[in-house]
Structure formats: structure tokens, C-alpha cells
N, C-alpha and C positions, 0 to 999 in steps of 0.2 A: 431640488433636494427631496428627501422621501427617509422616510422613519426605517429603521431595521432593528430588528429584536437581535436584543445582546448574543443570544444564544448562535445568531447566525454573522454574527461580524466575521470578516476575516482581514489578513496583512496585507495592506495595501490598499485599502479601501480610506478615501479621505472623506475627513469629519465638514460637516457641512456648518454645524454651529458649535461656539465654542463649550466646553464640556467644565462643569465645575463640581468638585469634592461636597462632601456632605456639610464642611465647615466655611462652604461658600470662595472657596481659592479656586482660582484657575488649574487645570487637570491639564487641559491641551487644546488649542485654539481651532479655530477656525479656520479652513485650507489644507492641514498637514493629518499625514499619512497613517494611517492606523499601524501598529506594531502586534505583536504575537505580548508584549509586554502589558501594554497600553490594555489591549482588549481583555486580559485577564484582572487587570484594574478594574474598568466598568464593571465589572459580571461580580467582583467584591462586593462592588457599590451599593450590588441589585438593584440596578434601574432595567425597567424591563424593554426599553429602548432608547438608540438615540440617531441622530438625525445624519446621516452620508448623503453627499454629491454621486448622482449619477450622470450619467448621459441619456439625454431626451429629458430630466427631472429640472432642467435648467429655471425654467420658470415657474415652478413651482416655490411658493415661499409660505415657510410652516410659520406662521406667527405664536409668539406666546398668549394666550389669550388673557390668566394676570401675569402679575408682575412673576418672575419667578424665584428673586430671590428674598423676597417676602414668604414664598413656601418653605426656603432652604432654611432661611428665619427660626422659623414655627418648628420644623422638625428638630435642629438646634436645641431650640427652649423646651420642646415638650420630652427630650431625651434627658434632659438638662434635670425637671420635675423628676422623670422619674429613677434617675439615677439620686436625687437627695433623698425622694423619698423609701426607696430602697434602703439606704445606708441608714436614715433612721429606725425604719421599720428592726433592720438586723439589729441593729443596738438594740431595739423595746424589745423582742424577739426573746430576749436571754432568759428573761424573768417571767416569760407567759408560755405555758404549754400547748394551749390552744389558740385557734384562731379567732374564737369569740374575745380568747381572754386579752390579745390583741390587739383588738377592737375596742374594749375597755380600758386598755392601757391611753389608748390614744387618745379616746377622749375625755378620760381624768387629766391628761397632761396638755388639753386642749392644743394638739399640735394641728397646725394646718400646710395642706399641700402649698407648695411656692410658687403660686399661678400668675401672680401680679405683672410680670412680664410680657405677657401673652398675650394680655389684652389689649396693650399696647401694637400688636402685631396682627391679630385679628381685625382691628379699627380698619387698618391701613390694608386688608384682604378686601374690608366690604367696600372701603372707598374705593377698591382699583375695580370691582364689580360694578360697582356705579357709576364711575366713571365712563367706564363703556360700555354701558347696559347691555351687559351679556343673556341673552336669551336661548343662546347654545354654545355647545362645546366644539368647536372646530380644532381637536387635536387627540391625540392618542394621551390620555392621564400615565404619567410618569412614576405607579404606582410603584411602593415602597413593597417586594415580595414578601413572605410569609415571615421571615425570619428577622424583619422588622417592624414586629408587633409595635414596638415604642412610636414610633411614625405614622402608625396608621391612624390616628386622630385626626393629621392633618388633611389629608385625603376624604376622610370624612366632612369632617368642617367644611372644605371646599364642596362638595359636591351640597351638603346642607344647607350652607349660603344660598346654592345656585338654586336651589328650590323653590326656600322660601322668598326671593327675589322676584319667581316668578308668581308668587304669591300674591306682591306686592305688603312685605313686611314692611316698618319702618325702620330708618337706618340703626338706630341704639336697639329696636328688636334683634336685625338682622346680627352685631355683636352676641347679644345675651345667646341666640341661639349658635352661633358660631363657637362663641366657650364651653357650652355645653357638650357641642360634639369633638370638636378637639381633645376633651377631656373625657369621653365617656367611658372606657377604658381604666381609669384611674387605679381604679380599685383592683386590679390585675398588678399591681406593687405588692399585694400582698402574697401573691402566688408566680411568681416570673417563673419558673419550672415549668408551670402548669400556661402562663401566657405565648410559652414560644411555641409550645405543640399546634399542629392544627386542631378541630376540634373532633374530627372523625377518629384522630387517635387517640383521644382519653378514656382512660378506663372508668367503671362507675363510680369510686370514689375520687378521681379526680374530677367527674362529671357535676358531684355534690356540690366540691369544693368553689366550681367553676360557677356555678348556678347566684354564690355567694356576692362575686363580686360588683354587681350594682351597685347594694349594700353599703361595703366594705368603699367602695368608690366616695359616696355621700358621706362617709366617716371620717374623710380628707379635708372634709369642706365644710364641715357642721357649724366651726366655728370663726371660719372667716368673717374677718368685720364688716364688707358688703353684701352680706348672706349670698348673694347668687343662687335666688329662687330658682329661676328657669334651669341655670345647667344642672342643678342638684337635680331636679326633673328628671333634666334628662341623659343625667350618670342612672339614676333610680330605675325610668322605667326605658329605657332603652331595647328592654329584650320581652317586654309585652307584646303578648298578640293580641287581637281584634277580634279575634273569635275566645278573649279569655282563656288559651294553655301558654301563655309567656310565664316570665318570672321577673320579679320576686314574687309580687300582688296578683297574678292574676288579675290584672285587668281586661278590661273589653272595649272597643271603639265603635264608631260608625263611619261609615265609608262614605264621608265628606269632606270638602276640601280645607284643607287644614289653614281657612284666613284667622289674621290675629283676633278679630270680635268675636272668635265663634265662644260658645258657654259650652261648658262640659261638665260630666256630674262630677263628683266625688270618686267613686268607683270607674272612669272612662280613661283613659288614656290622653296626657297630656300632648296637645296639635304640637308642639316645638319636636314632644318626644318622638312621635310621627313620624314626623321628618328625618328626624336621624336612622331611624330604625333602618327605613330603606335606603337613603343612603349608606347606612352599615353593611347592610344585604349586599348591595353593589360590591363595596368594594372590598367585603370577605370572598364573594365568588369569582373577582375578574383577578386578587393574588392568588388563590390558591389558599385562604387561612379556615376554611372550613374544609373543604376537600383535596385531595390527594394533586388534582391536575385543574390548575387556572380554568376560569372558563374566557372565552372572547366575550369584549362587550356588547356584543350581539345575543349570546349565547343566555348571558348574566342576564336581559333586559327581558328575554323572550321569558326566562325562570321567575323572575321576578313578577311578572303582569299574570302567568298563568298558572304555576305551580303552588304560587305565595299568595295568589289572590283572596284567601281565606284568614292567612295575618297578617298583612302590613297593605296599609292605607292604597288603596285601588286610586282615589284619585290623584295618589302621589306617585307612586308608579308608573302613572300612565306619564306623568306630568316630567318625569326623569326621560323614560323614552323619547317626549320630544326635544328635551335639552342635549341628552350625549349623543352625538353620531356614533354610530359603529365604525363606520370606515370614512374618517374624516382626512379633510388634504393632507397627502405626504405617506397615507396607510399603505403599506404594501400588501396585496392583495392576490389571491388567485381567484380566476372564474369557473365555477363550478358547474354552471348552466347558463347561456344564452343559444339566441335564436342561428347565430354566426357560428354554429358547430365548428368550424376550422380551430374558433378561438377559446375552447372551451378546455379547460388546462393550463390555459397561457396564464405568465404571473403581469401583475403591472402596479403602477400606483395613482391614487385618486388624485386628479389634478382639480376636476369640480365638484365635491359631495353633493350629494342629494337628499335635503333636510326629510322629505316627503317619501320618498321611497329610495334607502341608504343605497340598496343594492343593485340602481339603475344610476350607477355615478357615471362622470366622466375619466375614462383613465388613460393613462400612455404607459404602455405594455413595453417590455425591456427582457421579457424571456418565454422561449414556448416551453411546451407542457412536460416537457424533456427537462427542463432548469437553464436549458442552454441556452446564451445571451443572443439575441435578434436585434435589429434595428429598431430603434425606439416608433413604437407608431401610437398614436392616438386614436380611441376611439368613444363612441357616445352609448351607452347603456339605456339614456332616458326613455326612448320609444321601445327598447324590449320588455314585454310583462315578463317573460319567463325568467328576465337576466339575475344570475345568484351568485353574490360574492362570497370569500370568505379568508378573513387575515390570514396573512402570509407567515406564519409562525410555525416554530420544528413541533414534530409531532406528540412530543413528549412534554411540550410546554403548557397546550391550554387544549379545551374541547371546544 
């Protein structure tokens, strides 16, 4: 089997593993035939792949790495928050002009976000991490596109676990920071207009408005009865840089590795908030929610280590690099450069990743440089230095 991007499905192409709805129902099983119906379904869904049967892919087997209807869960409950807290917000709304006055309305009436469920669901994220002491990502993240801002928490959350895990947090740490990031976003109930845009398209007063919702986020939470110090945190400073121009505070860090005993000042950027930050980075640039055109995770991992190295936490960054593969089993792939010039063009898909150097994998090739289907062959990438891969995605979808 081998992953293929929504955008390139076509009819007749059978589904390798079974496909399920956002509300966790079965869509279409396992074995049967893709339709012209069916594929404009998924591309609804925006999943931004799913998993076909080819020929030569026979033993290839994409595992979930967790559980995955524990994520379908999360997205569920965090759509769930932000649709209550939406419909309160419009009620409080009638009586306040502004978004300060908003803000004060809410917490005179000490309302709080409906989060209590999540944690419940979180728990059961870190135990299925722990369980199988995951130290990398062996699969393509099944990110929620742009237009599913409300989702994008959990995506986050997930990759923030996988950080702090390699951290070695403790498992009720591993929680607190788990809610934090699933939630960080929060505060974007008070402005959904302004949360569905990307952020390249805001104008400067929606830019202001945008800058608010940390804030506005912690204003959800102020008065929960088990305060949830950390994820207030890290709704708050989530969009701090390290070189002190983030926001709200302007804060500042150091570029150390974010363990739970480290001490921090007063003025310094909370380690949990850290962790989120770049896991944010991630997964704003491999949908598409800050820029125009997705980036690959490749693409994401290279901007993050060296463009961003000046805000967000270097030894976190690096520490994300070696947990996500770029081109992990089942990617379909095209070769950009190796030393077998014949095969440079050809598409294929990764049968054995390569944690140490992504783009010397193993793969079995299923089309030359033309698109057009060939005999499935296998080959080994490890011993070329020059070998260059790069996801097999339509042109228009990612850089």
C-alpha cells in the first residue's frame, strides 16, 4: 500500500485501509474501488491523504503509529468547545461594542471554556505514546488543511507530546502540556472571521486584532476550578520569540533544551510554551495556515531549523527533525537526483525510510519520469550521497 494525496486520487483506484468520517463512522472499507463520488467526499473531508493498493506496494504496510480514533476523538470535542464557545460569545456580543468590553463581560460572568472532556482524551493520547515508546514518526500526519482551523489543536497536541516524550517529561506533565496545546488557539472564538483566513491575508487591523488572541484565549480559562497553570501558559505565550519580538509580552528565551527541572526567569519564555511554539510552526506551514501553498515536511523542517532559528527553541527544532520523517513508509515520492541518472524522474514509494539520511530510502518505483506505469522495481538509495527525494504531490498543493 502507499499514501496518495487527495488531490491526485482517481476512479478506480482501491482503498487500501478503511476510511472514516470526521464523526468516526465508517466512509468506505477496505478493498473497494474508489468512485468519482467517493473522492470528492475525502477532498470535503480535507484529509490531505489516504492510503491505495498498488501493484509492487504489496508488502508495504502503513501502520498507525497511535491510536487513531483517539485523534478523531479530540477533533470531535475540540470542534464541540469551540462551537459552545462561539454561541456564547454571540449571546455576550449583543451588549459589548468592543472586544475588550467582551473580554470583561466574560469574566464578570466568570464563564469558562467546556474543556473537561478532553482531558479525558488527552490521558488516553499519552498512554498510547507510552505504550509504544514512539521516538519517531513513521507516517505522513493526516493534517486537518487551512480551513480547518478548529482541528488544528490536535495536530499540534500530537506532535507536542512527541517532543516532550523525548524530553523525557512525566506522564501527568506530558497531559498538562498536551492541553495546553490542543487548546492554544482558544482565543481565536473570539474572532472565527479572522481565524479561517490564512495569516498572510490579514489586513493590519485584522493583524491587531489577531495579535489579541492569546489573551483572549487565557480569558476562557481564568476561572476554571483546576486553574490549569501550564496550558494557560501556553494559550498565553505560544507566539513568543526567543529573541524577545513574539507577542503578547515580549518575552525572551535561551536556547536550551526545554527538561521539566530547567528554572526560568519571570521575563523568559515558559519550556512547555517552547514546545508548542514549534510544534505550531510545523503544522501552520506543512497545511498551508500561514502561507498561500503548504510547504512538504521536509520543506517545513529545513525553514524551521534555519530561517526560525532566531525564534523558536533550536534545541527543539532540531529535536522535531529527528522524530518526523519526511518521506516515511507508504510516501510517494519522485527522485530528483541520484547517481542511476536512468532513474532520476521516476516516481515510487518508500518501502524502508531512512531515519539518518530521509532521502537515501528504500523504494519500489511504479512509474518513469513521463507518469507512465512501469513494472514495479525496487531499488536502495542508502549508498548514494547525491540521492534527492521529493513528495509526490500536484503542483499547486505544497513547495
Amino acid at each position: 500500500m502507499r499514501y496518495c494525496s487527495s488531490d491526485k486520487l482517481t476512479a478506480g483506484m482501491i482503498l487500501a485501509k478503511p476510511l472514516y468520517t470526521d464523526k468516526n463512522k465508517l466512509l468506505l472499507g477496505a478493498g473497494n474501488k474508489l468512485t468519482d463520488t467517493f473522492i470528492l467526499r475525502v477532498r470535503n473531508l480535507n484529509l490531505s491523504y489516504i492510503c491505495i493498493a498498488e501493484p509492487g506496494t504489496e508488502r508495504i504496510t502503513i501502520d498507525d503509529p497511535v491510536d487513531d480514533s483517539v485523534l478523531v476523538t479530540l477533533k470531535q470535542q475540540l470542534r464541540d468547545i469551540f462551537d459552545e464557545v462561539l454561541i456564547v460569545l454571540r449571546s455576550k456580543r449583543r451588549s459589548c461594542k468592543t472586544i475588550d468590553g467582551l473580554v470583561k463581560k466574560v469574566s464578570e460572568d466568570r464563564y469558562v471554556a467546556p474543556i473537561d472532556k478532553t482531558i479525558g482524551s488527552i490521558r488516553y493520547l499519552v498512554e498510547d505514546v507510552h505504550l509504544k515508546s514512539l521516538s519517531h514518526w513513521d507516517a505522513l500526519l493526516n493534517f486537518s488543511k487551512c480551513v480547518g482551523w478548529r482541528e488544528h489543536g490536535v495536530d499540534v497536541a500530537l506532535i507536542s507530546i512527541l517532543l516532550a516524550y523525548q524530553y523525557q517529561f512525566k506522564f501527568e506533565q506530558l497531559i498538562h502540556l498536551g492541553l495546553g496545546a490542543l487548546l492554544h488557539d482558544l482565543g481565536k472564538a473570539y474572532m472565527p472571521e479572522i481565524a479561517a483566513k490564512r495569516r498572510s491575508d490579514l489586513n493590519a487591523e485584522e493583524i491587531e486584532l489577531y495579535r489579541k488572541h492569546p489573551m483572549l484565549g487565557v480569558s476562557l480559562l481564568e476561572y476554571h476550578s483546576k486553574g490549569h497553570y501550564v496550558a494557560k501558559e501556553c494559550l498565553l505565550q505560544h507566539h513568543e520569540k526567543l529573541n524577545g519580538k513574539g507577542f503578547p509580552k515580549g518575552l525572551t528565551g535561551e536556547h536550551l533544551p526545554p527538561v521539566s527541572k530547567r528554572k526560568y526567569a519571570a521575563n523568559e519564555i515558559y519550556h512547555y510554551a517552547e514546545i508548542v511554539s514549534v510544534a505550531d510552526a510545523y503544522v501552520n506551514l506543512v497545511t498551508g495556515a500561514w502561507y498561500k501553498r503548504p510547504m512538504t515536511p521536509d520543506a517545513a523542517l529545513s525553514r524551521i531549523i534555519h530561517a526560525m532559528s532566531d525564534t523558536l527553541n533550536r534545541p527543539v527544532s532540531r529535536m522535531l527533525a529527528k522524530i518526523i520523517l519526511p518521506f516515511p513508509t507508504g510516501a510517494p515520492v519522485r527522485i530528483t537526483h541520484c547517481a542511476m541518472i536512468e532513474y532520476v524522474g521516476f516516481y515510487g514509494v518508500v518501502s524502508v525510510p531512512n531515519r539518518h539520511a530521509p532521502h537515501k530510502a528504500d523504494l519500489v518505483l511504479y512509474a518513469d519520469s513521463q507518469g507512465k506505469n512501469i513494472r514495479p522495481e525496487s531499488i536502495n538509495l542508502k549508498g548514494d550521497s547525491s540521492a534527492e527525494l521529493e513528495l509526490d504531490v500536484t503542483n499547486d498543493e505544497q513547495d
